[in-house]
C-alpha positions as CSV (number, residue, x, y, z in Angstrom):
1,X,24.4,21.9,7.9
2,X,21.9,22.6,10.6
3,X,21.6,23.1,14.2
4,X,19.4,20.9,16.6
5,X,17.1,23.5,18.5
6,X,18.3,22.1,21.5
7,X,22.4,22.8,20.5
8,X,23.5,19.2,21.1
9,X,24.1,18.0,17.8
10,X,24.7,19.4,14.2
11,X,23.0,17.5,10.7
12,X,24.1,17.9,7.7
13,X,24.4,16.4,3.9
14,X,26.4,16.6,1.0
15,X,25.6,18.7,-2.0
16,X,24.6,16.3,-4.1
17,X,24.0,19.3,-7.2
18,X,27.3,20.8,-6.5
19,X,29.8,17.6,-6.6
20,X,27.8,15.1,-8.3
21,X,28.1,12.2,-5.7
22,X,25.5,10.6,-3.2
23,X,24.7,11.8,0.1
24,X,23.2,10.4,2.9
25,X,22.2,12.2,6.4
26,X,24.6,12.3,8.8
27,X,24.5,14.0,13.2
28,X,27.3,15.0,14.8
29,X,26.4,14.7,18.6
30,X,28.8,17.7,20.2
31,X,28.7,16.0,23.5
32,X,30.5,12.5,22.4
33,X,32.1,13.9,19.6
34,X,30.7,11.0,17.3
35,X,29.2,11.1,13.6
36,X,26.4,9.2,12.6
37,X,25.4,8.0,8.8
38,X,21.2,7.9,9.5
39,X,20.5,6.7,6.2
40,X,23.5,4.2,5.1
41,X,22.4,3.3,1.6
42,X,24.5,3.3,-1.0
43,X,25.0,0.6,-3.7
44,X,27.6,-2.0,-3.2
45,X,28.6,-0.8,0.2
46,X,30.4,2.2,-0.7
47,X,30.6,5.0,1.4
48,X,28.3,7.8,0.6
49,X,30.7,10.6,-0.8
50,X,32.9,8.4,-3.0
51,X,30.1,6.7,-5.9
52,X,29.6,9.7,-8.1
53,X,26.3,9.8,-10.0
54,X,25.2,10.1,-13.2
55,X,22.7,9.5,-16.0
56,X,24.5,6.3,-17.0
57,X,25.2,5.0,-13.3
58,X,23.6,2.9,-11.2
59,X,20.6,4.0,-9.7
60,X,21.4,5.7,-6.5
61,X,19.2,6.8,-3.5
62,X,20.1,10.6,-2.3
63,X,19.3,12.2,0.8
64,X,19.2,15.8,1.2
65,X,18.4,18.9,3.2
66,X,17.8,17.3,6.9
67,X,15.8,19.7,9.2
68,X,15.5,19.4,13.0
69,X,12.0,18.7,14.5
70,X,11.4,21.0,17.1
71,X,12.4,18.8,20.0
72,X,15.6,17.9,18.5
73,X,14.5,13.9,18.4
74,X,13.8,13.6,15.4
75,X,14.9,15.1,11.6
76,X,12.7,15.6,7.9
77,X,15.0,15.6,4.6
78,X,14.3,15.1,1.1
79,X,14.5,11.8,-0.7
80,X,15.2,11.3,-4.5
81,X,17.2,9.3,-6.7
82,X,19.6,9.6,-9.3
83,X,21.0,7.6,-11.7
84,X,19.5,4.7,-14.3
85,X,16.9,5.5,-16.4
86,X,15.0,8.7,-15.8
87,X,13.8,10.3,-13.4
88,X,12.4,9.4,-9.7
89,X,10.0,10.3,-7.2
90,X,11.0,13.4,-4.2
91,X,9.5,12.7,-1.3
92,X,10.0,13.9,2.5
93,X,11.0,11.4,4.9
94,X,11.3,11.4,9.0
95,X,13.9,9.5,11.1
96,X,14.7,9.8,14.3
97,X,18.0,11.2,15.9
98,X,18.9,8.1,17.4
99,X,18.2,6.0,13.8
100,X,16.3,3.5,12.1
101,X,13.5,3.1,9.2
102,X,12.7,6.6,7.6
103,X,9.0,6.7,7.2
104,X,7.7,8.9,4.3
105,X,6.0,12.1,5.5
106,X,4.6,13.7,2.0
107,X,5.3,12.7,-1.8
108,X,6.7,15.7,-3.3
109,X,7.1,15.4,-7.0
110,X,6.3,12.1,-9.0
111,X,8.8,12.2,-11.9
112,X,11.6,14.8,-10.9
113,X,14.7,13.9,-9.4
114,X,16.3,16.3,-6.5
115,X,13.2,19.2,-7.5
116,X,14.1,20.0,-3.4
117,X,15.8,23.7,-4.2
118,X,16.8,24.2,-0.7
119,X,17.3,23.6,3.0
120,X,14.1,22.9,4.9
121,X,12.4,24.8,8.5
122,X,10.9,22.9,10.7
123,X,8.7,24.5,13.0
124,X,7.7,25.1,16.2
125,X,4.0,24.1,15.7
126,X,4.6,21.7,13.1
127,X,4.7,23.4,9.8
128,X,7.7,22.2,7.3
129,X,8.6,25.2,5.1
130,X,10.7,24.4,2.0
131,X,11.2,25.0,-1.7
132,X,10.4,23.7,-4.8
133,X,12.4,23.5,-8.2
134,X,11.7,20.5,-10.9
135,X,13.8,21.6,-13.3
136,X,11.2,23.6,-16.1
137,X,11.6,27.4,-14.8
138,X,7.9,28.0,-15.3
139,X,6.5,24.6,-13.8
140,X,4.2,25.5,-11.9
141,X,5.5,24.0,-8.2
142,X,8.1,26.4,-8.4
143,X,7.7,28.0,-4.9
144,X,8.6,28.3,-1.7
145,X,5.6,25.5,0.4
146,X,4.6,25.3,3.5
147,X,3.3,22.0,4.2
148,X,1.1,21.3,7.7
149,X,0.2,18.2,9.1
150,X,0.7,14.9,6.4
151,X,-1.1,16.3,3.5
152,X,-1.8,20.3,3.6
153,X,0.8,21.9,1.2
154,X,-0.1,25.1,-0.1
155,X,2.1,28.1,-1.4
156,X,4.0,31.0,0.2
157,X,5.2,32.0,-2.8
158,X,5.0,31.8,-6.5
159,X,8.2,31.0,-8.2
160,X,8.0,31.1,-11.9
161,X,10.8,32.8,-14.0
162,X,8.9,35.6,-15.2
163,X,7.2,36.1,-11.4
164,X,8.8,39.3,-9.4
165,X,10.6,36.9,-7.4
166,X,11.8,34.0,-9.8
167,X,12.9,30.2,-8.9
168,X,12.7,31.3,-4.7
169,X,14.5,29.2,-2.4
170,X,14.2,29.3,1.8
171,X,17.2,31.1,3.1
172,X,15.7,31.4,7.0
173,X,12.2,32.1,8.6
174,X,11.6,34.0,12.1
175,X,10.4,31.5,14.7
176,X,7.5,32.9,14.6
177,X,6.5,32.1,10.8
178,X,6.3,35.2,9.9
179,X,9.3,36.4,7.9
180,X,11.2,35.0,5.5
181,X,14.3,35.3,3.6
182,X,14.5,34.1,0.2
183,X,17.2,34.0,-2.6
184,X,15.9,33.6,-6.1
185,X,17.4,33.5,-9.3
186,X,17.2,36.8,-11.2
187,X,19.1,36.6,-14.4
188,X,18.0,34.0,-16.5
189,X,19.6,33.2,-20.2
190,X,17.0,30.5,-22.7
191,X,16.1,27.8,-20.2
192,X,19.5,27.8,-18.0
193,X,19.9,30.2,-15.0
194,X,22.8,32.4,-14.9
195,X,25.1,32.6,-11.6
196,X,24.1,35.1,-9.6
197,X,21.1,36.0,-6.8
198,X,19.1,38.3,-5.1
199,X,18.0,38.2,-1.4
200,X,14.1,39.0,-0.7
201,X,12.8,39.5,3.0
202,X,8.8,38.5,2.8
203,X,6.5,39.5,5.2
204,X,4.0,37.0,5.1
205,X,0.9,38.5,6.9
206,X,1.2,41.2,4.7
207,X,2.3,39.3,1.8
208,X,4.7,42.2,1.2
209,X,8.0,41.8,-0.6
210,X,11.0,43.8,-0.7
211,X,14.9,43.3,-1.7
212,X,16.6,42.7,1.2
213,X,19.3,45.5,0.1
214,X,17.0,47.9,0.3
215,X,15.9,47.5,3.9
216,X,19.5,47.3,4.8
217,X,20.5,50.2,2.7
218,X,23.1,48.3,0.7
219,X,24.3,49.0,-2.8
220,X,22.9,46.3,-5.6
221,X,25.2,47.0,-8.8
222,X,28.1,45.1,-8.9
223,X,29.9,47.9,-10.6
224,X,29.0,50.5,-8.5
225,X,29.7,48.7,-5.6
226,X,33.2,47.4,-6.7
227,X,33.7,51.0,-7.5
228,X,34.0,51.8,-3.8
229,X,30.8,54.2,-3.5
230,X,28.8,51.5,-1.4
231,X,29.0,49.2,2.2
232,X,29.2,46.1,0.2
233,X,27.3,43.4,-2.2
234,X,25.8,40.6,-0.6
235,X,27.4,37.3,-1.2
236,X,24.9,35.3,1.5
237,X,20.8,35.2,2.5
238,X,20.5,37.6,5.2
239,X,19.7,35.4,8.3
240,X,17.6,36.0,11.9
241,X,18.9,35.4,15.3
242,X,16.9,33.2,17.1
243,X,15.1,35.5,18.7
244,X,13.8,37.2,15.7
245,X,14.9,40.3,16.8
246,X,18.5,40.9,14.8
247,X,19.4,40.4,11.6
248,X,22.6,38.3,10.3
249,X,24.4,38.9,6.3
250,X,27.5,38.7,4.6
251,X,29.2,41.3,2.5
252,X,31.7,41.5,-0.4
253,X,33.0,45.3,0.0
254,X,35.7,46.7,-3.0
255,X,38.8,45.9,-1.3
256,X,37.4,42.6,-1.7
257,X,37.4,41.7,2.0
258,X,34.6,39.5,2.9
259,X,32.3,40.6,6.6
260,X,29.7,39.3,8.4
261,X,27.4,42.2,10.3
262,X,24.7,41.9,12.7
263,X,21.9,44.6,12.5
264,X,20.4,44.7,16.4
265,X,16.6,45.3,17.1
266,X,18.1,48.9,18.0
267,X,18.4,49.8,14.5
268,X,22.3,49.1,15.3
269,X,24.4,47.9,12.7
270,X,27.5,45.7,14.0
271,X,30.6,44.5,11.6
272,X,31.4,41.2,13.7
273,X,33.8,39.5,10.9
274,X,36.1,40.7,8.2
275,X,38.4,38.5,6.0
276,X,40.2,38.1,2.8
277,X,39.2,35.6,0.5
278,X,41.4,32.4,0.9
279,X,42.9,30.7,-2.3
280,X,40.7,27.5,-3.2
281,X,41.4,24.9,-6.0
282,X,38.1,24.1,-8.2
283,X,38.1,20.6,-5.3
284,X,37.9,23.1,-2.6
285,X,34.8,24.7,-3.4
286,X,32.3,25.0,-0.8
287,X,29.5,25.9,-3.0
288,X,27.1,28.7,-2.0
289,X,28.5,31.4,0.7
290,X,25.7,30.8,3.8
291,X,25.0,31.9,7.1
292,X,23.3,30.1,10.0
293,X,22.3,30.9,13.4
294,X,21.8,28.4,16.0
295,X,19.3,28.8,18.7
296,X,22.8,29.0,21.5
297,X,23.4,32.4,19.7
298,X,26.1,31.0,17.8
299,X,26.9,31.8,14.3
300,X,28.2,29.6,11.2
301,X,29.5,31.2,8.1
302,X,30.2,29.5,5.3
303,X,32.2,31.8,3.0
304,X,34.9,32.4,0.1
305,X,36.9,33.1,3.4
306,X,36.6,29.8,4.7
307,X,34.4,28.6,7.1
308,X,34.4,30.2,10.6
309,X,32.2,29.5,13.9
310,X,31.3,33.2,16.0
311,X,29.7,33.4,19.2
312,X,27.6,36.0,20.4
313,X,27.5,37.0,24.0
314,X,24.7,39.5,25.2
């Protein structure tokens, strides 16, 4: 789910790795309160969350990841398929707000189904920053890209599995292109990733990277942290206010109560949301705990305490 930069409208897909069904691309408009499917095209009609997917179903288009344009007109997302024999192309497509034909923008892999890793930034002058994952955790795509213009893609960061920061995916970037937030996989088992992340902030000028517990002075053992001698694990990407000038991230402390803290561009350091964990079924998942800030200071968290909507006022 993501934010137009103009706050009028919210887009948003499924998880398409998480529940195993199709997804399509879909705006709320706040103003008329209506929801839109931009890319209806699922086989036989169905609607997009109910055909699951599968290596012996039918082949089925997925759209993924939409990111706003910086005018708020138009929206980029990732294209694959899934299903039938093999595997499919990626690509990144364009459509606008209002609908109609997506046009492809960039061919992304040839032969690897949903090797999009993450949500995508679209930025102010044009560049489309987004991650790559086909599948082989030392292919050599693995990375977070920035792509410029139609055909310039070029690294930000290697992302092999043996690299210091392995399999990266694009938490958030500063308006300005400069910083980025990044969670990568860090314990790895054979050929299969094991649950469990760690959030980088990258300074890309500098090409400097550093964890982002240890800028914010939080505790990164599990056990020590559960033991009640820290502030909290992270449980979310550390986020940026629009502005670039505060810092947004999500906590697990030992009593087990989740928060949501703000550090300020004063060095200030703001608890603005504590809860419990809710009780969820396995159908209630809501995948990966996330935080994003929209450009009307406004802030969605996505948690194991249920979803919530802030609102800053300064």
């Amino acid at each position: 789910m993501t934010w137009a930069p103009d706050s009028t409208a919210v887009a948003f897909s499924l998880d398409t790795p998480l529940v195993f069904r199709d997804s399509d691309v879909y705006v709320f408009e706040v103003g008329t309160g209506t929801l839109e499917n931009l890319t209806q095209d699922d086989p036989n009609g169905t609607s997009a969350d109910e055909p699951a997917i599968g290596d012996d179903g039918p082949e089925v288009p997925v759209d993924l990841y939409p990111a706003w344009s910086p005018d708020s007109q138009e929206l980029v997302f990732a294209r694959t398929a899934w299903g039938g024999e093999g595997d499919y192309e990626t690509s990144l497509k364009t459509i606008p707000r209002s609908g109609g034909d997506p046009e492809v923008l960039f061919p992304v892999t040839s032969n690897r189904s949903l090797s999009i890793a993450s949500p995508m930034i679209w930025q102010e002058d044009g560049t489309i920053f987004l991650s790559i994952w086909p599948g082989e955790l030392n292919d050599a795509q693995n990375s977070i890209w920035r792509l410029s213009g139609e055909s310039d893609m070029e690294h930000v960061l290697p992302g092999a599995a043996d690299d210091d920061v392995p399999l990266p995916s694009l938490a958030d970037i500063t308006s300005d292109g400069q910083r980025v937030s990044i969670a990568a996989q860090t314990s790895l088992s054979g050929e299969v990733p094991e649950p469990g992340t760690t959030y980088f902030h990258l300074a890309l000028e500098e090409g400097e990277v550093q964890p982002w517990e240890e800028l914010l002075g939080l505790e990164t053992d599990l056990a020590a942290a559960l033991g009640g001698d820290s502030a909290g694990i992270f449980v979310a990407p550390p986020v940026f206010s629009a502005d670039d000038r505060s810092v947004a991230y999500m906590t697990r402390t030992a009593d087990d109560m989740v928060h949501v803290s703000v550090l300020d561009a004063a060095g200030t350091t703001h608890d603005v949301f504590s809860s419990a964990p809710t009780e969820r079924s396995a159908a209630d998942a809501l995948g990966e705990p996330r935080l994003e800030w929209s450009e009307n200071n406004r802030l969605l968290v996505i948690s194991e305490a249920g979803t919530v909507l802030l609102t800053f006022h300064q």
